[in-house]
N, CA, C and O atoms as a GROMACS GRO file, in nm:
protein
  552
    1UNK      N    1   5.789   3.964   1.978
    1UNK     CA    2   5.668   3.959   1.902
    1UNK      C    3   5.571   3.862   1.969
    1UNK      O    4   5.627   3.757   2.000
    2UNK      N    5   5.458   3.867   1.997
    2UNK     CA    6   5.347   3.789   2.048
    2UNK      C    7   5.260   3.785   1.971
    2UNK      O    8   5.197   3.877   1.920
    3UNK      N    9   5.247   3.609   1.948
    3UNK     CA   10   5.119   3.559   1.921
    3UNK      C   11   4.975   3.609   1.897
    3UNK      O   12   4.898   3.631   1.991
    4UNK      N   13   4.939   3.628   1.757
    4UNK     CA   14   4.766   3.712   1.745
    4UNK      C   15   4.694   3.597   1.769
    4UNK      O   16   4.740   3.490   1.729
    5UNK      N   17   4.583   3.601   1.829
    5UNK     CA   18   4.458   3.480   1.814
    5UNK      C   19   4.421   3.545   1.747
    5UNK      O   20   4.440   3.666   1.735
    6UNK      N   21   4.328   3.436   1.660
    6UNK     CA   22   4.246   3.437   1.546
    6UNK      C   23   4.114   3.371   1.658
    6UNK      O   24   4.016   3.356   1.584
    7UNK      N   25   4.086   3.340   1.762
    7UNK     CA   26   3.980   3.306   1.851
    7UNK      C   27   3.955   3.359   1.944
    7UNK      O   28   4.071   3.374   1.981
    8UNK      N   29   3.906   3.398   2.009
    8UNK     CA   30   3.811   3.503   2.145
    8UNK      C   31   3.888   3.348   2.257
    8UNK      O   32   3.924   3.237   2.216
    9UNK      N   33   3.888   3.408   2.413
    9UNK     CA   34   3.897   3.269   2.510
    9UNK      C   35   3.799   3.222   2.466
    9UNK      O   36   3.729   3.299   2.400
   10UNK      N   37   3.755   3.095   2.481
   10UNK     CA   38   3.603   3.002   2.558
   10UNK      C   39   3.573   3.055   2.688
   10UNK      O   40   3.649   3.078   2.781
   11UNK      N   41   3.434   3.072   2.678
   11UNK     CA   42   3.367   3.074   2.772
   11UNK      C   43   3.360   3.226   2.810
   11UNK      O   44   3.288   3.248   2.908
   12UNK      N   45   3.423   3.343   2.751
   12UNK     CA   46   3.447   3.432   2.776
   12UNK      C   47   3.317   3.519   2.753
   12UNK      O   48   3.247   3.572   2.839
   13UNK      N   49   3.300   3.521   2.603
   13UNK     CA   50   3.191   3.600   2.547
   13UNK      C   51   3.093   3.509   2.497
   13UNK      O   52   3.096   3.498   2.375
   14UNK      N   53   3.010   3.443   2.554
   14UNK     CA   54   2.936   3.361   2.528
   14UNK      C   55   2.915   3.266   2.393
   14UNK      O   56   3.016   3.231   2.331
   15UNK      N   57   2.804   3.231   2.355
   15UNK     CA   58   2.803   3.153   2.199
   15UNK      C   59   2.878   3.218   2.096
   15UNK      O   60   2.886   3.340   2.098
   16UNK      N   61   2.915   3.173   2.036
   16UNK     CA   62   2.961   3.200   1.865
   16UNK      C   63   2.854   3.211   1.754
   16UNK      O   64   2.770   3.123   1.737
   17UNK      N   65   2.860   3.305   1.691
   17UNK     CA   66   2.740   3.260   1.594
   17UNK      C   67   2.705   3.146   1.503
   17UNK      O   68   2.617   3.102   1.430
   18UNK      N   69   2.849   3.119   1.559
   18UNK     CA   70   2.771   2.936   1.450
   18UNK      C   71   2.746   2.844   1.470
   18UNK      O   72   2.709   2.756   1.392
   19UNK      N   73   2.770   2.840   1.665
   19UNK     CA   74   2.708   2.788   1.754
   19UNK      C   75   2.542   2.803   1.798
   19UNK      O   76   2.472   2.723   1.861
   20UNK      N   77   2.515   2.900   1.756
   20UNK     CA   78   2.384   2.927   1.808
   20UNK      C   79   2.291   2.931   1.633
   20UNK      O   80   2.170   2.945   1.614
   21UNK      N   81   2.381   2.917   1.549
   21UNK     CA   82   2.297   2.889   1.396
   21UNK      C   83   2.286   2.737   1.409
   21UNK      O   84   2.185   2.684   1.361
   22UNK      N   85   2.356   2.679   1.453
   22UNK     CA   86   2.373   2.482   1.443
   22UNK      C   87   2.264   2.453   1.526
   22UNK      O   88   2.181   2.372   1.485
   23UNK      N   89   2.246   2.520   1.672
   23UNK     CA   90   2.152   2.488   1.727
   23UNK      C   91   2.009   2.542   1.684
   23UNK      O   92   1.905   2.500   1.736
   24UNK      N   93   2.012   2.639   1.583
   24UNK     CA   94   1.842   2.664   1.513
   24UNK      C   95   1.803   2.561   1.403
   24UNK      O   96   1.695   2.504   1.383
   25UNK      N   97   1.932   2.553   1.331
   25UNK     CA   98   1.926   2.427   1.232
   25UNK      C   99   1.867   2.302   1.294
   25UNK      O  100   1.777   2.233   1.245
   26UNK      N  101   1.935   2.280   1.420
   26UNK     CA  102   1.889   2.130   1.528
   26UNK      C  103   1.734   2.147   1.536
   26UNK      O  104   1.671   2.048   1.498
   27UNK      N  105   1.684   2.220   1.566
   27UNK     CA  106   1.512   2.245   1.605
   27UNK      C  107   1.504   2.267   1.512
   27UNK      O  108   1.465   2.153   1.487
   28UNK      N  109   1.505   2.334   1.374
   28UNK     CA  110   1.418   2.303   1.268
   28UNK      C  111   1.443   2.154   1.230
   28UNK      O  112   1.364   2.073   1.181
   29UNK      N  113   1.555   2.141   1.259
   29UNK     CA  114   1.495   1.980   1.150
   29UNK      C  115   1.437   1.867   1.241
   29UNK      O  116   1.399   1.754   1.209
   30UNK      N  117   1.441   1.915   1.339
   30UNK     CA  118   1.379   1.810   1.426
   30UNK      C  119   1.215   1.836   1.401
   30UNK      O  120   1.149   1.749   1.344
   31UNK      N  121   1.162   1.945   1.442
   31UNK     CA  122   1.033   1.975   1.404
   31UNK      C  123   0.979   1.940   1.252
   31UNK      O  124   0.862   1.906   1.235
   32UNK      N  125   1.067   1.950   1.150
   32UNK     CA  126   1.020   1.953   1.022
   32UNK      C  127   1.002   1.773   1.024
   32UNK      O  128   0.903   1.715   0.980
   33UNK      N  129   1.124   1.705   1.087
   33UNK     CA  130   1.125   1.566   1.086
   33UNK      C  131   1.026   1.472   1.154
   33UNK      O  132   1.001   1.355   1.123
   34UNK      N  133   0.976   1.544   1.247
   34UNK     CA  134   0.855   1.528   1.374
   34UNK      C  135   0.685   1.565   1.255
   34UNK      O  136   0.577   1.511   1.277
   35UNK      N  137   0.706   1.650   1.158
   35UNK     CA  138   0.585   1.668   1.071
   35UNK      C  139   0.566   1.544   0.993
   35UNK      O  140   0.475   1.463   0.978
   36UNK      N  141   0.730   1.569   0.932
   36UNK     CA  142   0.692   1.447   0.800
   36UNK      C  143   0.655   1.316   0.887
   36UNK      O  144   0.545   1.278   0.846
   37UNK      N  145   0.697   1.240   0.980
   37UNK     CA  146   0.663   1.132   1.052
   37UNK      C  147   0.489   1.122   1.106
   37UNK      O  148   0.419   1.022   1.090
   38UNK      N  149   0.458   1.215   1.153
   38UNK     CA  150   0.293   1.237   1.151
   38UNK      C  151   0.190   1.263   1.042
   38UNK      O  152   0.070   1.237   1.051
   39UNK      N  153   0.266   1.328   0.916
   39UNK     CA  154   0.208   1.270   0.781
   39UNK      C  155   0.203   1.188   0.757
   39UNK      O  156   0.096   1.135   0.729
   40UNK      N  157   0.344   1.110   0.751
   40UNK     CA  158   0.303   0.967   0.688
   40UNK      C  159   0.218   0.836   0.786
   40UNK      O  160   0.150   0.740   0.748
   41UNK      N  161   0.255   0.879   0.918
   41UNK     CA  162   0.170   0.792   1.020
   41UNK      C  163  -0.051   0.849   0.983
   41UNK      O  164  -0.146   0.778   1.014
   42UNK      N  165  -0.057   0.940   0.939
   42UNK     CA  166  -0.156   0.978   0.881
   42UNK      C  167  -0.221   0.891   0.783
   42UNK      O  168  -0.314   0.812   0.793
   43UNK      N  169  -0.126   0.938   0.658
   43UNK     CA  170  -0.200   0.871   0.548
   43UNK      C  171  -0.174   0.742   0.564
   43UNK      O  172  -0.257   0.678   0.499
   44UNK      N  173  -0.085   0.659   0.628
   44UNK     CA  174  -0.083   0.526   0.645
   44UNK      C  175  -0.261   0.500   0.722
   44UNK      O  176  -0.367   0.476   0.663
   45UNK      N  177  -0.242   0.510   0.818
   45UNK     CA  178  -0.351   0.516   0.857
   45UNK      C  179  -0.488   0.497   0.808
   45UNK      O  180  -0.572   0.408   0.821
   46UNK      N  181  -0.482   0.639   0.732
   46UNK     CA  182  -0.606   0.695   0.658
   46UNK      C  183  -0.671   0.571   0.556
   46UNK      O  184  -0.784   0.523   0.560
   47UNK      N  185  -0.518   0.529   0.435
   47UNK     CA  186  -0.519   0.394   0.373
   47UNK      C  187  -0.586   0.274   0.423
   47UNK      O  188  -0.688   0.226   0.374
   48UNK      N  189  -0.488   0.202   0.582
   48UNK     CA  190  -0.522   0.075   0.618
   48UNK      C  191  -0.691   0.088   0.617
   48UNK      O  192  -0.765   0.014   0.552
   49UNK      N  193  -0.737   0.207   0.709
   49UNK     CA  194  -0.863   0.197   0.767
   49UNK      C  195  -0.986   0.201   0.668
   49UNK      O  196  -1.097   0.153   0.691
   50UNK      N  197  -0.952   0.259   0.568
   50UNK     CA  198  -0.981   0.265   0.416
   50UNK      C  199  -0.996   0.165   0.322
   50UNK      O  200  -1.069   0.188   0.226
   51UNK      N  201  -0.930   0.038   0.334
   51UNK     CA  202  -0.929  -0.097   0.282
   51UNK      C  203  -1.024  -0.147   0.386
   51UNK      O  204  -0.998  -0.163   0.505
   52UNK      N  205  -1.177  -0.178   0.301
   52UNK     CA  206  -1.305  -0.265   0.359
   52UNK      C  207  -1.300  -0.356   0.291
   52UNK      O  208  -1.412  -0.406   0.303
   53UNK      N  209  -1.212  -0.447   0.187
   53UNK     CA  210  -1.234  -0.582   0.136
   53UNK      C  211  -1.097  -0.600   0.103
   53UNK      O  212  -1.037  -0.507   0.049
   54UNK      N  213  -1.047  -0.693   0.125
   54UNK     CA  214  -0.887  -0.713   0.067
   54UNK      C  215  -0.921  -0.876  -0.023
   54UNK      O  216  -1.036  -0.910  -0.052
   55UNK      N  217  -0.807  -0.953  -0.052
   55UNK     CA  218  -0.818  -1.048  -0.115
   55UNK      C  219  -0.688  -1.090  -0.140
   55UNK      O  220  -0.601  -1.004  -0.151
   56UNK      N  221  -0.649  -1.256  -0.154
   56UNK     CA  222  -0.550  -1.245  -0.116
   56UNK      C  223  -0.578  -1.424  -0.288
   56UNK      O  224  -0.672  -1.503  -0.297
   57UNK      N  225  -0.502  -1.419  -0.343
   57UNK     CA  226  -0.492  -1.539  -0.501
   57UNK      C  227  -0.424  -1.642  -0.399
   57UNK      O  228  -0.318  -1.614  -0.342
   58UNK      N  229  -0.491  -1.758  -0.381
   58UNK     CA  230  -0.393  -1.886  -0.318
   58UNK      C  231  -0.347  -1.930  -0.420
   58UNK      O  232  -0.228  -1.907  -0.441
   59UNK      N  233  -0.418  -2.000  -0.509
   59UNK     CA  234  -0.346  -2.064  -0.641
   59UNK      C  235  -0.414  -2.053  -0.780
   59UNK      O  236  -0.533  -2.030  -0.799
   60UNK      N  237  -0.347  -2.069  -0.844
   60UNK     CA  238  -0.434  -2.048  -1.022
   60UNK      C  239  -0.376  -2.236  -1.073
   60UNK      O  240  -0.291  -2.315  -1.033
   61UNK      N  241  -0.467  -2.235  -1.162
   61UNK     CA  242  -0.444  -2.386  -1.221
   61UNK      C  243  -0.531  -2.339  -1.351
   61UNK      O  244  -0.644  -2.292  -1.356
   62UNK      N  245  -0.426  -2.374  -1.467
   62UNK     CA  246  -0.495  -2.383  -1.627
   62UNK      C  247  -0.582  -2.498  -1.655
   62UNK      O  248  -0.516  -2.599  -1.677
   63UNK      N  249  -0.698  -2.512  -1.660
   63UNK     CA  250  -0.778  -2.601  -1.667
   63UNK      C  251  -0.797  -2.652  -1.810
   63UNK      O  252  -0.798  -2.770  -1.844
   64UNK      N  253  -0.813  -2.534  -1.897
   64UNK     CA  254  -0.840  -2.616  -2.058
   64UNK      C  255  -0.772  -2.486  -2.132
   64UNK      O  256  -0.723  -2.384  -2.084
   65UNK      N  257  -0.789  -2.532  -2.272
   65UNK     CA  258  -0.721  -2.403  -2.342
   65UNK      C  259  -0.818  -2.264  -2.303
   65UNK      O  260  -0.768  -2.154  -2.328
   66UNK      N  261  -0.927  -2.268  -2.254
   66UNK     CA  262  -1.026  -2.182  -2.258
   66UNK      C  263  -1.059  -2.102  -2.120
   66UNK      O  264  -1.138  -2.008  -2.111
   67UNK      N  265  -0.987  -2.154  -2.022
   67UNK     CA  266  -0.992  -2.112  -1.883
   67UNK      C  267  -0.932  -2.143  -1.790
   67UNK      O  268  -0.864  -2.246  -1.791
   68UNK      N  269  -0.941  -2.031  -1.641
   68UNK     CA  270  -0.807  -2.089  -1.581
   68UNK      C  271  -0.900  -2.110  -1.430
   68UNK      O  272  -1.014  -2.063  -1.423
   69UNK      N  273  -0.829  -2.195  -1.300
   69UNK     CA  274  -0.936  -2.184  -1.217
   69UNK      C  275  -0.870  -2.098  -1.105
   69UNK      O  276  -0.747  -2.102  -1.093
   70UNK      N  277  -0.932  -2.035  -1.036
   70UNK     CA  278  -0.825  -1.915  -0.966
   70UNK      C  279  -0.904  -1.973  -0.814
   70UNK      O  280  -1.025  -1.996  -0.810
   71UNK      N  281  -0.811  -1.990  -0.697
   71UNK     CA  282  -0.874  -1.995  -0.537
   71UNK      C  283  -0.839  -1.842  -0.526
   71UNK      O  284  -0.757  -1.761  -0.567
   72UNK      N  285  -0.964  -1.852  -0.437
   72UNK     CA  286  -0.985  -1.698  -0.375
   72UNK      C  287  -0.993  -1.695  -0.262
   72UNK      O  288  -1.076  -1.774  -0.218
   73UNK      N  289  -0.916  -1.606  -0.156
   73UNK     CA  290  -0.941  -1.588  -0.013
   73UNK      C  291  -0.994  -1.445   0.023
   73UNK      O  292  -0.917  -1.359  -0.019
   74UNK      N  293  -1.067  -1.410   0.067
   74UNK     CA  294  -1.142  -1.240   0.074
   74UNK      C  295  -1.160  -1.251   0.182
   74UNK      O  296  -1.222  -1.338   0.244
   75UNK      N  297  -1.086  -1.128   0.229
   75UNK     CA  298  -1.156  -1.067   0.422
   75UNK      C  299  -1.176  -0.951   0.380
   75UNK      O  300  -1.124  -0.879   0.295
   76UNK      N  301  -1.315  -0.938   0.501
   76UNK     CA  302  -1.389  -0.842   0.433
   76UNK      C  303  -1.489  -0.812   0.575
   76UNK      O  304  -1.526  -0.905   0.646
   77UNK      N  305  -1.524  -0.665   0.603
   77UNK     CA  306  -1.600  -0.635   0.724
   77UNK      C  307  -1.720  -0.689   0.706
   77UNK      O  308  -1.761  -0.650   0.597
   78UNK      N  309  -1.806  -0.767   0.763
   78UNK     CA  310  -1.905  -0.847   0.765
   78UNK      C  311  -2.007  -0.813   0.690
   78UNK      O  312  -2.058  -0.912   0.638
   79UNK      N  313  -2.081  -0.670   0.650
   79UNK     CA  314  -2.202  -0.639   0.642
   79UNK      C  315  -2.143  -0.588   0.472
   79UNK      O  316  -2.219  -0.570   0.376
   80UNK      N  317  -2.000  -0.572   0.470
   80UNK     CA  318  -1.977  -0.489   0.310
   80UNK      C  319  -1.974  -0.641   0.205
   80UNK      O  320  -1.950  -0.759   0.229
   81UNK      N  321  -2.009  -0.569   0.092
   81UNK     CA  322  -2.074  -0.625  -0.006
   81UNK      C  323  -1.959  -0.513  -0.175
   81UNK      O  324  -1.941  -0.394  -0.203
   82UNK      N  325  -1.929  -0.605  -0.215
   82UNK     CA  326  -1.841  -0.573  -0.311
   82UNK      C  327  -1.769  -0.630  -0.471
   82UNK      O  328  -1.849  -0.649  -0.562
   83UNK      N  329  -1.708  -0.640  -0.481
   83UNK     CA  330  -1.627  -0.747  -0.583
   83UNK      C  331  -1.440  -0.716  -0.629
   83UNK      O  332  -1.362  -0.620  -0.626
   84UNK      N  333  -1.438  -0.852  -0.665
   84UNK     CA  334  -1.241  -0.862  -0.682
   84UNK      C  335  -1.286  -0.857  -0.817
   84UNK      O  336  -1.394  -0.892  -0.866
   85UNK      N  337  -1.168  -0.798  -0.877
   85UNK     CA  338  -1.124  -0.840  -1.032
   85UNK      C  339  -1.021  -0.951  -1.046
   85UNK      O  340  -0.932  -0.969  -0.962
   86UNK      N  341  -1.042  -1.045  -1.185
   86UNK     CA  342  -0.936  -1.129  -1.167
   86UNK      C  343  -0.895  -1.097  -1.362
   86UNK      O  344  -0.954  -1.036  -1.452
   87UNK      N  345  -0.767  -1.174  -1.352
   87UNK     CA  346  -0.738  -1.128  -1.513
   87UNK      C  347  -0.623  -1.240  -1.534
   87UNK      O  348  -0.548  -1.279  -1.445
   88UNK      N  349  -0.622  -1.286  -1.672
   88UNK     CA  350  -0.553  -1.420  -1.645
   88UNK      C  351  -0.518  -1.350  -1.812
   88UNK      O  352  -0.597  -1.287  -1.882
   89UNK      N  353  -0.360  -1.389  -1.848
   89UNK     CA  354  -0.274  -1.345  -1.943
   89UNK      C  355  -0.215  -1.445  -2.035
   89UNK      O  356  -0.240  -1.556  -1.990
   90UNK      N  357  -0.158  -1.450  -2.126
   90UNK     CA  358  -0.104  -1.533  -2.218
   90UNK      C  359   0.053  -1.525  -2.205
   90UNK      O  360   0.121  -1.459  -2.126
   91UNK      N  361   0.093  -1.617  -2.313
   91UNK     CA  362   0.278  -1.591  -2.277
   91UNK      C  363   0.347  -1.473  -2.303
   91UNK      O  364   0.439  -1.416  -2.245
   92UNK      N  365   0.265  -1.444  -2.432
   92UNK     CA  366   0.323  -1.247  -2.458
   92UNK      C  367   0.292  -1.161  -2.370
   92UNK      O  368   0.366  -1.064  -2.352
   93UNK      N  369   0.173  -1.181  -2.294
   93UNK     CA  370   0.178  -1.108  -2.158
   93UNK      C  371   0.025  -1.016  -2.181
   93UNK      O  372   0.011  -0.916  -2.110
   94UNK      N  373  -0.086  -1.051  -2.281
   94UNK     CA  374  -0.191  -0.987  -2.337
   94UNK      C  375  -0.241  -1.068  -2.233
   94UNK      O  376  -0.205  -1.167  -2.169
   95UNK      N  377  -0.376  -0.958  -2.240
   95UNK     CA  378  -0.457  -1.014  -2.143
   95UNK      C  379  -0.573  -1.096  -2.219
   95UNK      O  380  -0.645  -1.042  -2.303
   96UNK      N  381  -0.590  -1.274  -2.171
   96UNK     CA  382  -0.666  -1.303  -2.264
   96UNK      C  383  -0.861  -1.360  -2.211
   96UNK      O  384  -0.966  -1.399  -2.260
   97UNK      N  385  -0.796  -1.326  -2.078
   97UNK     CA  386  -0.956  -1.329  -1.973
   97UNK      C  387  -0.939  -1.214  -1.861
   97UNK      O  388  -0.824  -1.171  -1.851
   98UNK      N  389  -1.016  -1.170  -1.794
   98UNK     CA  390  -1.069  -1.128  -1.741
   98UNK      C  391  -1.216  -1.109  -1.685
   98UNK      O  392  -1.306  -1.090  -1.767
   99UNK      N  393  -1.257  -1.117  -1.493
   99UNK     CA  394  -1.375  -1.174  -1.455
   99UNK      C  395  -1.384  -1.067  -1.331
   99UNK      O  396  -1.289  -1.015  -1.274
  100UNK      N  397  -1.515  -1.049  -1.305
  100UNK     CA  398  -1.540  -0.966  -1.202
  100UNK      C  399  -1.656  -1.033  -1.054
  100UNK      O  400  -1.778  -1.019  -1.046
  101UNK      N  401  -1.568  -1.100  -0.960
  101UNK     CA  402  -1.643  -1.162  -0.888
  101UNK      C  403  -1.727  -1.078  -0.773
  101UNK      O  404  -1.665  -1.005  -0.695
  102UNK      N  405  -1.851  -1.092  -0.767
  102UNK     CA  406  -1.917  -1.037  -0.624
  102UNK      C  407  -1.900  -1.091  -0.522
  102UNK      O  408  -1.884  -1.213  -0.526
  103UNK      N  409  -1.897  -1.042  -0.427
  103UNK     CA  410  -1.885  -1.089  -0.262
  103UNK      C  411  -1.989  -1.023  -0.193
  103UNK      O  412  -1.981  -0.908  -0.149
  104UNK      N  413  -2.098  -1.106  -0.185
  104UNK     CA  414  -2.232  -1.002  -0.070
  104UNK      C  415  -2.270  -1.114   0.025
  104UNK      O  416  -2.374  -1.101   0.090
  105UNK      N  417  -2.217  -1.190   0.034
  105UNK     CA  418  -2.233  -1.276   0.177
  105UNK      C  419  -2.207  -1.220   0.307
  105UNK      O  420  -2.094  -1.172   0.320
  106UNK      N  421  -2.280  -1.217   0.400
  106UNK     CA  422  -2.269  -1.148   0.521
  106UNK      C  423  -2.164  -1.186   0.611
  106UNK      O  424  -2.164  -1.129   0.720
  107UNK      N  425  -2.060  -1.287   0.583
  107UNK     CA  426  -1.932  -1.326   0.625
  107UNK      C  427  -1.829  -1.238   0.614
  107UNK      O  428  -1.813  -1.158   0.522
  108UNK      N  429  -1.736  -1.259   0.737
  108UNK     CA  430  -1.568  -1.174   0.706
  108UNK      C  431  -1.506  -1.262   0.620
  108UNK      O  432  -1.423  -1.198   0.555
  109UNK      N  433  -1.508  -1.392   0.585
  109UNK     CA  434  -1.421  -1.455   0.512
  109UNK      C  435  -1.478  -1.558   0.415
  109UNK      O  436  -1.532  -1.663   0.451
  110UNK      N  437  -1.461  -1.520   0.292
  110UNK     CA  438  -1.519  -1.580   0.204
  110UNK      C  439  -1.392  -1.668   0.143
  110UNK      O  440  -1.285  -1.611   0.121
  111UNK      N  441  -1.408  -1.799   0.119
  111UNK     CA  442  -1.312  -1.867   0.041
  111UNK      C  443  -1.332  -1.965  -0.090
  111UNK      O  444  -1.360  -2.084  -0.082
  112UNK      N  445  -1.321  -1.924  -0.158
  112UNK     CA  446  -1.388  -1.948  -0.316
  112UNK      C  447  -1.284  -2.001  -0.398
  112UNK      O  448  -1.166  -1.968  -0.382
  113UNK      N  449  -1.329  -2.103  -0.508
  113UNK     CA  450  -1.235  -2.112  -0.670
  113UNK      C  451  -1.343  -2.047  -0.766
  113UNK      O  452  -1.465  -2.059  -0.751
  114UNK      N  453  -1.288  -1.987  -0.852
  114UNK     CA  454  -1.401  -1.936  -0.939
  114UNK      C  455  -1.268  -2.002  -1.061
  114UNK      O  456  -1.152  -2.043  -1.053
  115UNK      N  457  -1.389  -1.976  -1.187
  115UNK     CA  458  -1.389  -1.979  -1.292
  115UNK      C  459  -1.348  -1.903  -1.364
  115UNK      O  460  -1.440  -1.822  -1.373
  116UNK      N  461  -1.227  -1.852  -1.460
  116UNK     CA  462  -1.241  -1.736  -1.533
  116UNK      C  463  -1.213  -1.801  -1.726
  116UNK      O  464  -1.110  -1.845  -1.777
  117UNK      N  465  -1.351  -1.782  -1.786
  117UNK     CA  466  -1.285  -1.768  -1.923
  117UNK      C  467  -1.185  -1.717  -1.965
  117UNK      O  468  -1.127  -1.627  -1.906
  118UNK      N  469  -1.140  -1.778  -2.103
  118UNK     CA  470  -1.025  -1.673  -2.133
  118UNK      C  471  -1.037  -1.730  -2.307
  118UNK      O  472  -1.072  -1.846  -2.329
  119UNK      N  473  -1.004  -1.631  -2.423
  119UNK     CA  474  -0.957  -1.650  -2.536
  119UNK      C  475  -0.893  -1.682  -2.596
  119UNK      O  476  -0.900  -1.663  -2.718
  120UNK      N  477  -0.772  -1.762  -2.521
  120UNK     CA  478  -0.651  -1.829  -2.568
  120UNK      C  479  -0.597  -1.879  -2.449
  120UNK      O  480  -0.634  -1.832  -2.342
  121UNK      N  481  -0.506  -1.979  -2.456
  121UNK     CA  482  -0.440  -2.041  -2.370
  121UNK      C  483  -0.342  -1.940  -2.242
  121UNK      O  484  -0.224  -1.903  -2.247
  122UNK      N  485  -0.448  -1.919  -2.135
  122UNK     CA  486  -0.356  -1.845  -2.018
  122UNK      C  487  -0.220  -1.894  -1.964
  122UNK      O  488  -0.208  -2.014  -1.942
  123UNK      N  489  -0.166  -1.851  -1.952
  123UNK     CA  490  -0.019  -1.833  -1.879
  123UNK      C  491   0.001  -1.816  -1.750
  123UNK      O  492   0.088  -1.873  -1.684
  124UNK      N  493  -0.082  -1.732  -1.709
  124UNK     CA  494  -0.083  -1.645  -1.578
  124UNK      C  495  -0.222  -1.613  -1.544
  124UNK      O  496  -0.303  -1.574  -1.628
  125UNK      N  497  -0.251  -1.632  -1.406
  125UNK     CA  498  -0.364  -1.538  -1.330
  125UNK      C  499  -0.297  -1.413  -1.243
  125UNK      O  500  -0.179  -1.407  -1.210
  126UNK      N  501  -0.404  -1.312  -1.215
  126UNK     CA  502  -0.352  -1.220  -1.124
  126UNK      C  503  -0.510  -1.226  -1.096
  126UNK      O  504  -0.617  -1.263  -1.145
  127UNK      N  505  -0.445  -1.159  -0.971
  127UNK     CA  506  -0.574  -1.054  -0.867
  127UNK      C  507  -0.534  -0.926  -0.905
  127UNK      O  508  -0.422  -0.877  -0.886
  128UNK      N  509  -0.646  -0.867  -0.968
  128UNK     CA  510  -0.604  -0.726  -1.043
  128UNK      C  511  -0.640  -0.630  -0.908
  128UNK      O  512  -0.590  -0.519  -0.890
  129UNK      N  513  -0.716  -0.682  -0.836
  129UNK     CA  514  -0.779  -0.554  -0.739
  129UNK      C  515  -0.927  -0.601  -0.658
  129UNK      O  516  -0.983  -0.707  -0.685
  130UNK      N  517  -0.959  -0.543  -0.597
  130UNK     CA  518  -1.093  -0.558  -0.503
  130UNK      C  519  -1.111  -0.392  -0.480
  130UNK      O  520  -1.021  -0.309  -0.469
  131UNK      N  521  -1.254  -0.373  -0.476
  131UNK     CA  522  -1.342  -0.271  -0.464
  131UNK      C  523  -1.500  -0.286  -0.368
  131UNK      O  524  -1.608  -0.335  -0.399
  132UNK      N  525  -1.457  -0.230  -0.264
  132UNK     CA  526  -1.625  -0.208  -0.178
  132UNK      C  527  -1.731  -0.137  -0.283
  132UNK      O  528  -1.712  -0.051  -0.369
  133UNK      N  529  -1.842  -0.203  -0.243
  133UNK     CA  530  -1.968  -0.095  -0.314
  133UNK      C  531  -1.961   0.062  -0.206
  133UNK      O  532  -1.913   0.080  -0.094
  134UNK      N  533  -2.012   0.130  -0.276
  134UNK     CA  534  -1.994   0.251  -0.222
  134UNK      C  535  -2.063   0.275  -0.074
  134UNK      O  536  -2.134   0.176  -0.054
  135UNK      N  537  -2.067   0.318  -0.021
  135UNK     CA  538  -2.156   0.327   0.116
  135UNK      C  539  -2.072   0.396   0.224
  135UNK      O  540  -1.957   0.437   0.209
  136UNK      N  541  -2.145   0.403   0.335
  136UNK     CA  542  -2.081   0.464   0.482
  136UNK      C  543  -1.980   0.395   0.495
  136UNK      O  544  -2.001   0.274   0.505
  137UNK      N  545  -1.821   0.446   0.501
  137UNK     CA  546  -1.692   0.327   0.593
  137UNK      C  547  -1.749   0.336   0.723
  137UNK      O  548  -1.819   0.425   0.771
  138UNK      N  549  -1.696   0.199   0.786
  138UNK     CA  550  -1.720   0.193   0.927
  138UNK      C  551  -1.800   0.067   0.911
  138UNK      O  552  -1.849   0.012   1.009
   0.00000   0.00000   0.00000
């Protein structure tokens, strides 16, 4: 009695079909993986170049029951003109001030303490956000 293969030799009759499916699988996902990486190098992009004022809270200090004093650091493309929000909270976590500072000085770097009222004894400051006035980017 002799031995049945259940396998063809190697090398005999060329690829296998599941040799030559592994290698279509290999190029699609490489290509599909090569897309998603140039999307996201995209919208990264698209974002950074997109941020014309940033802002960055050095320190907050509670000054009286009525207000808190917030340092401000802002870089910002020279000629844009804009404003930060600031918002300063209580211990329950309500918001009990909130202030909207302008920046139209023709400087990249503005460095400021401002002032923010508030209605009850703050807890906390934040930098809620910064916004360019509308205009040409660039």
């Amino acid at each position: 009695m002799t031995p049945s293969r259940e396998q063809v030799p190697g090398g005999r009759y060329g690829r296998s079909a599941d040799e030559r499916a592994d290698r279509g699988l290999k190029i699609v996902g490489a290509v599909l993986g090569a897309g998603l990486l140039a999307m996201i190098t995209w919208f990264g992009y698209d974002y950074i170049s997109g941020q014309r004022i940033s802002a960055e809270m050095i320190k907050w200090d509670v000054t009286a029951d009525d207000q808190v004093q917030v340092h401000l650091e802002v870089r910002k493309d020279k000629d844009v003109k804009g404003y930060c929000t600031l918002r300063s909270r209580a211990d329950d976590g309500s918001e009990v001030g909130r202030r909207d500072v302008r920046f139209d000085a023709p400087g990249s770097r503005v460095d400021e303490v401002v002032t923010v009222r508030t209605t009850a004894r703050a807890t906390s400051a934040e930098l809620a956000g910064c916004t360019a006035d509308s205009g040409p980017k660039g």
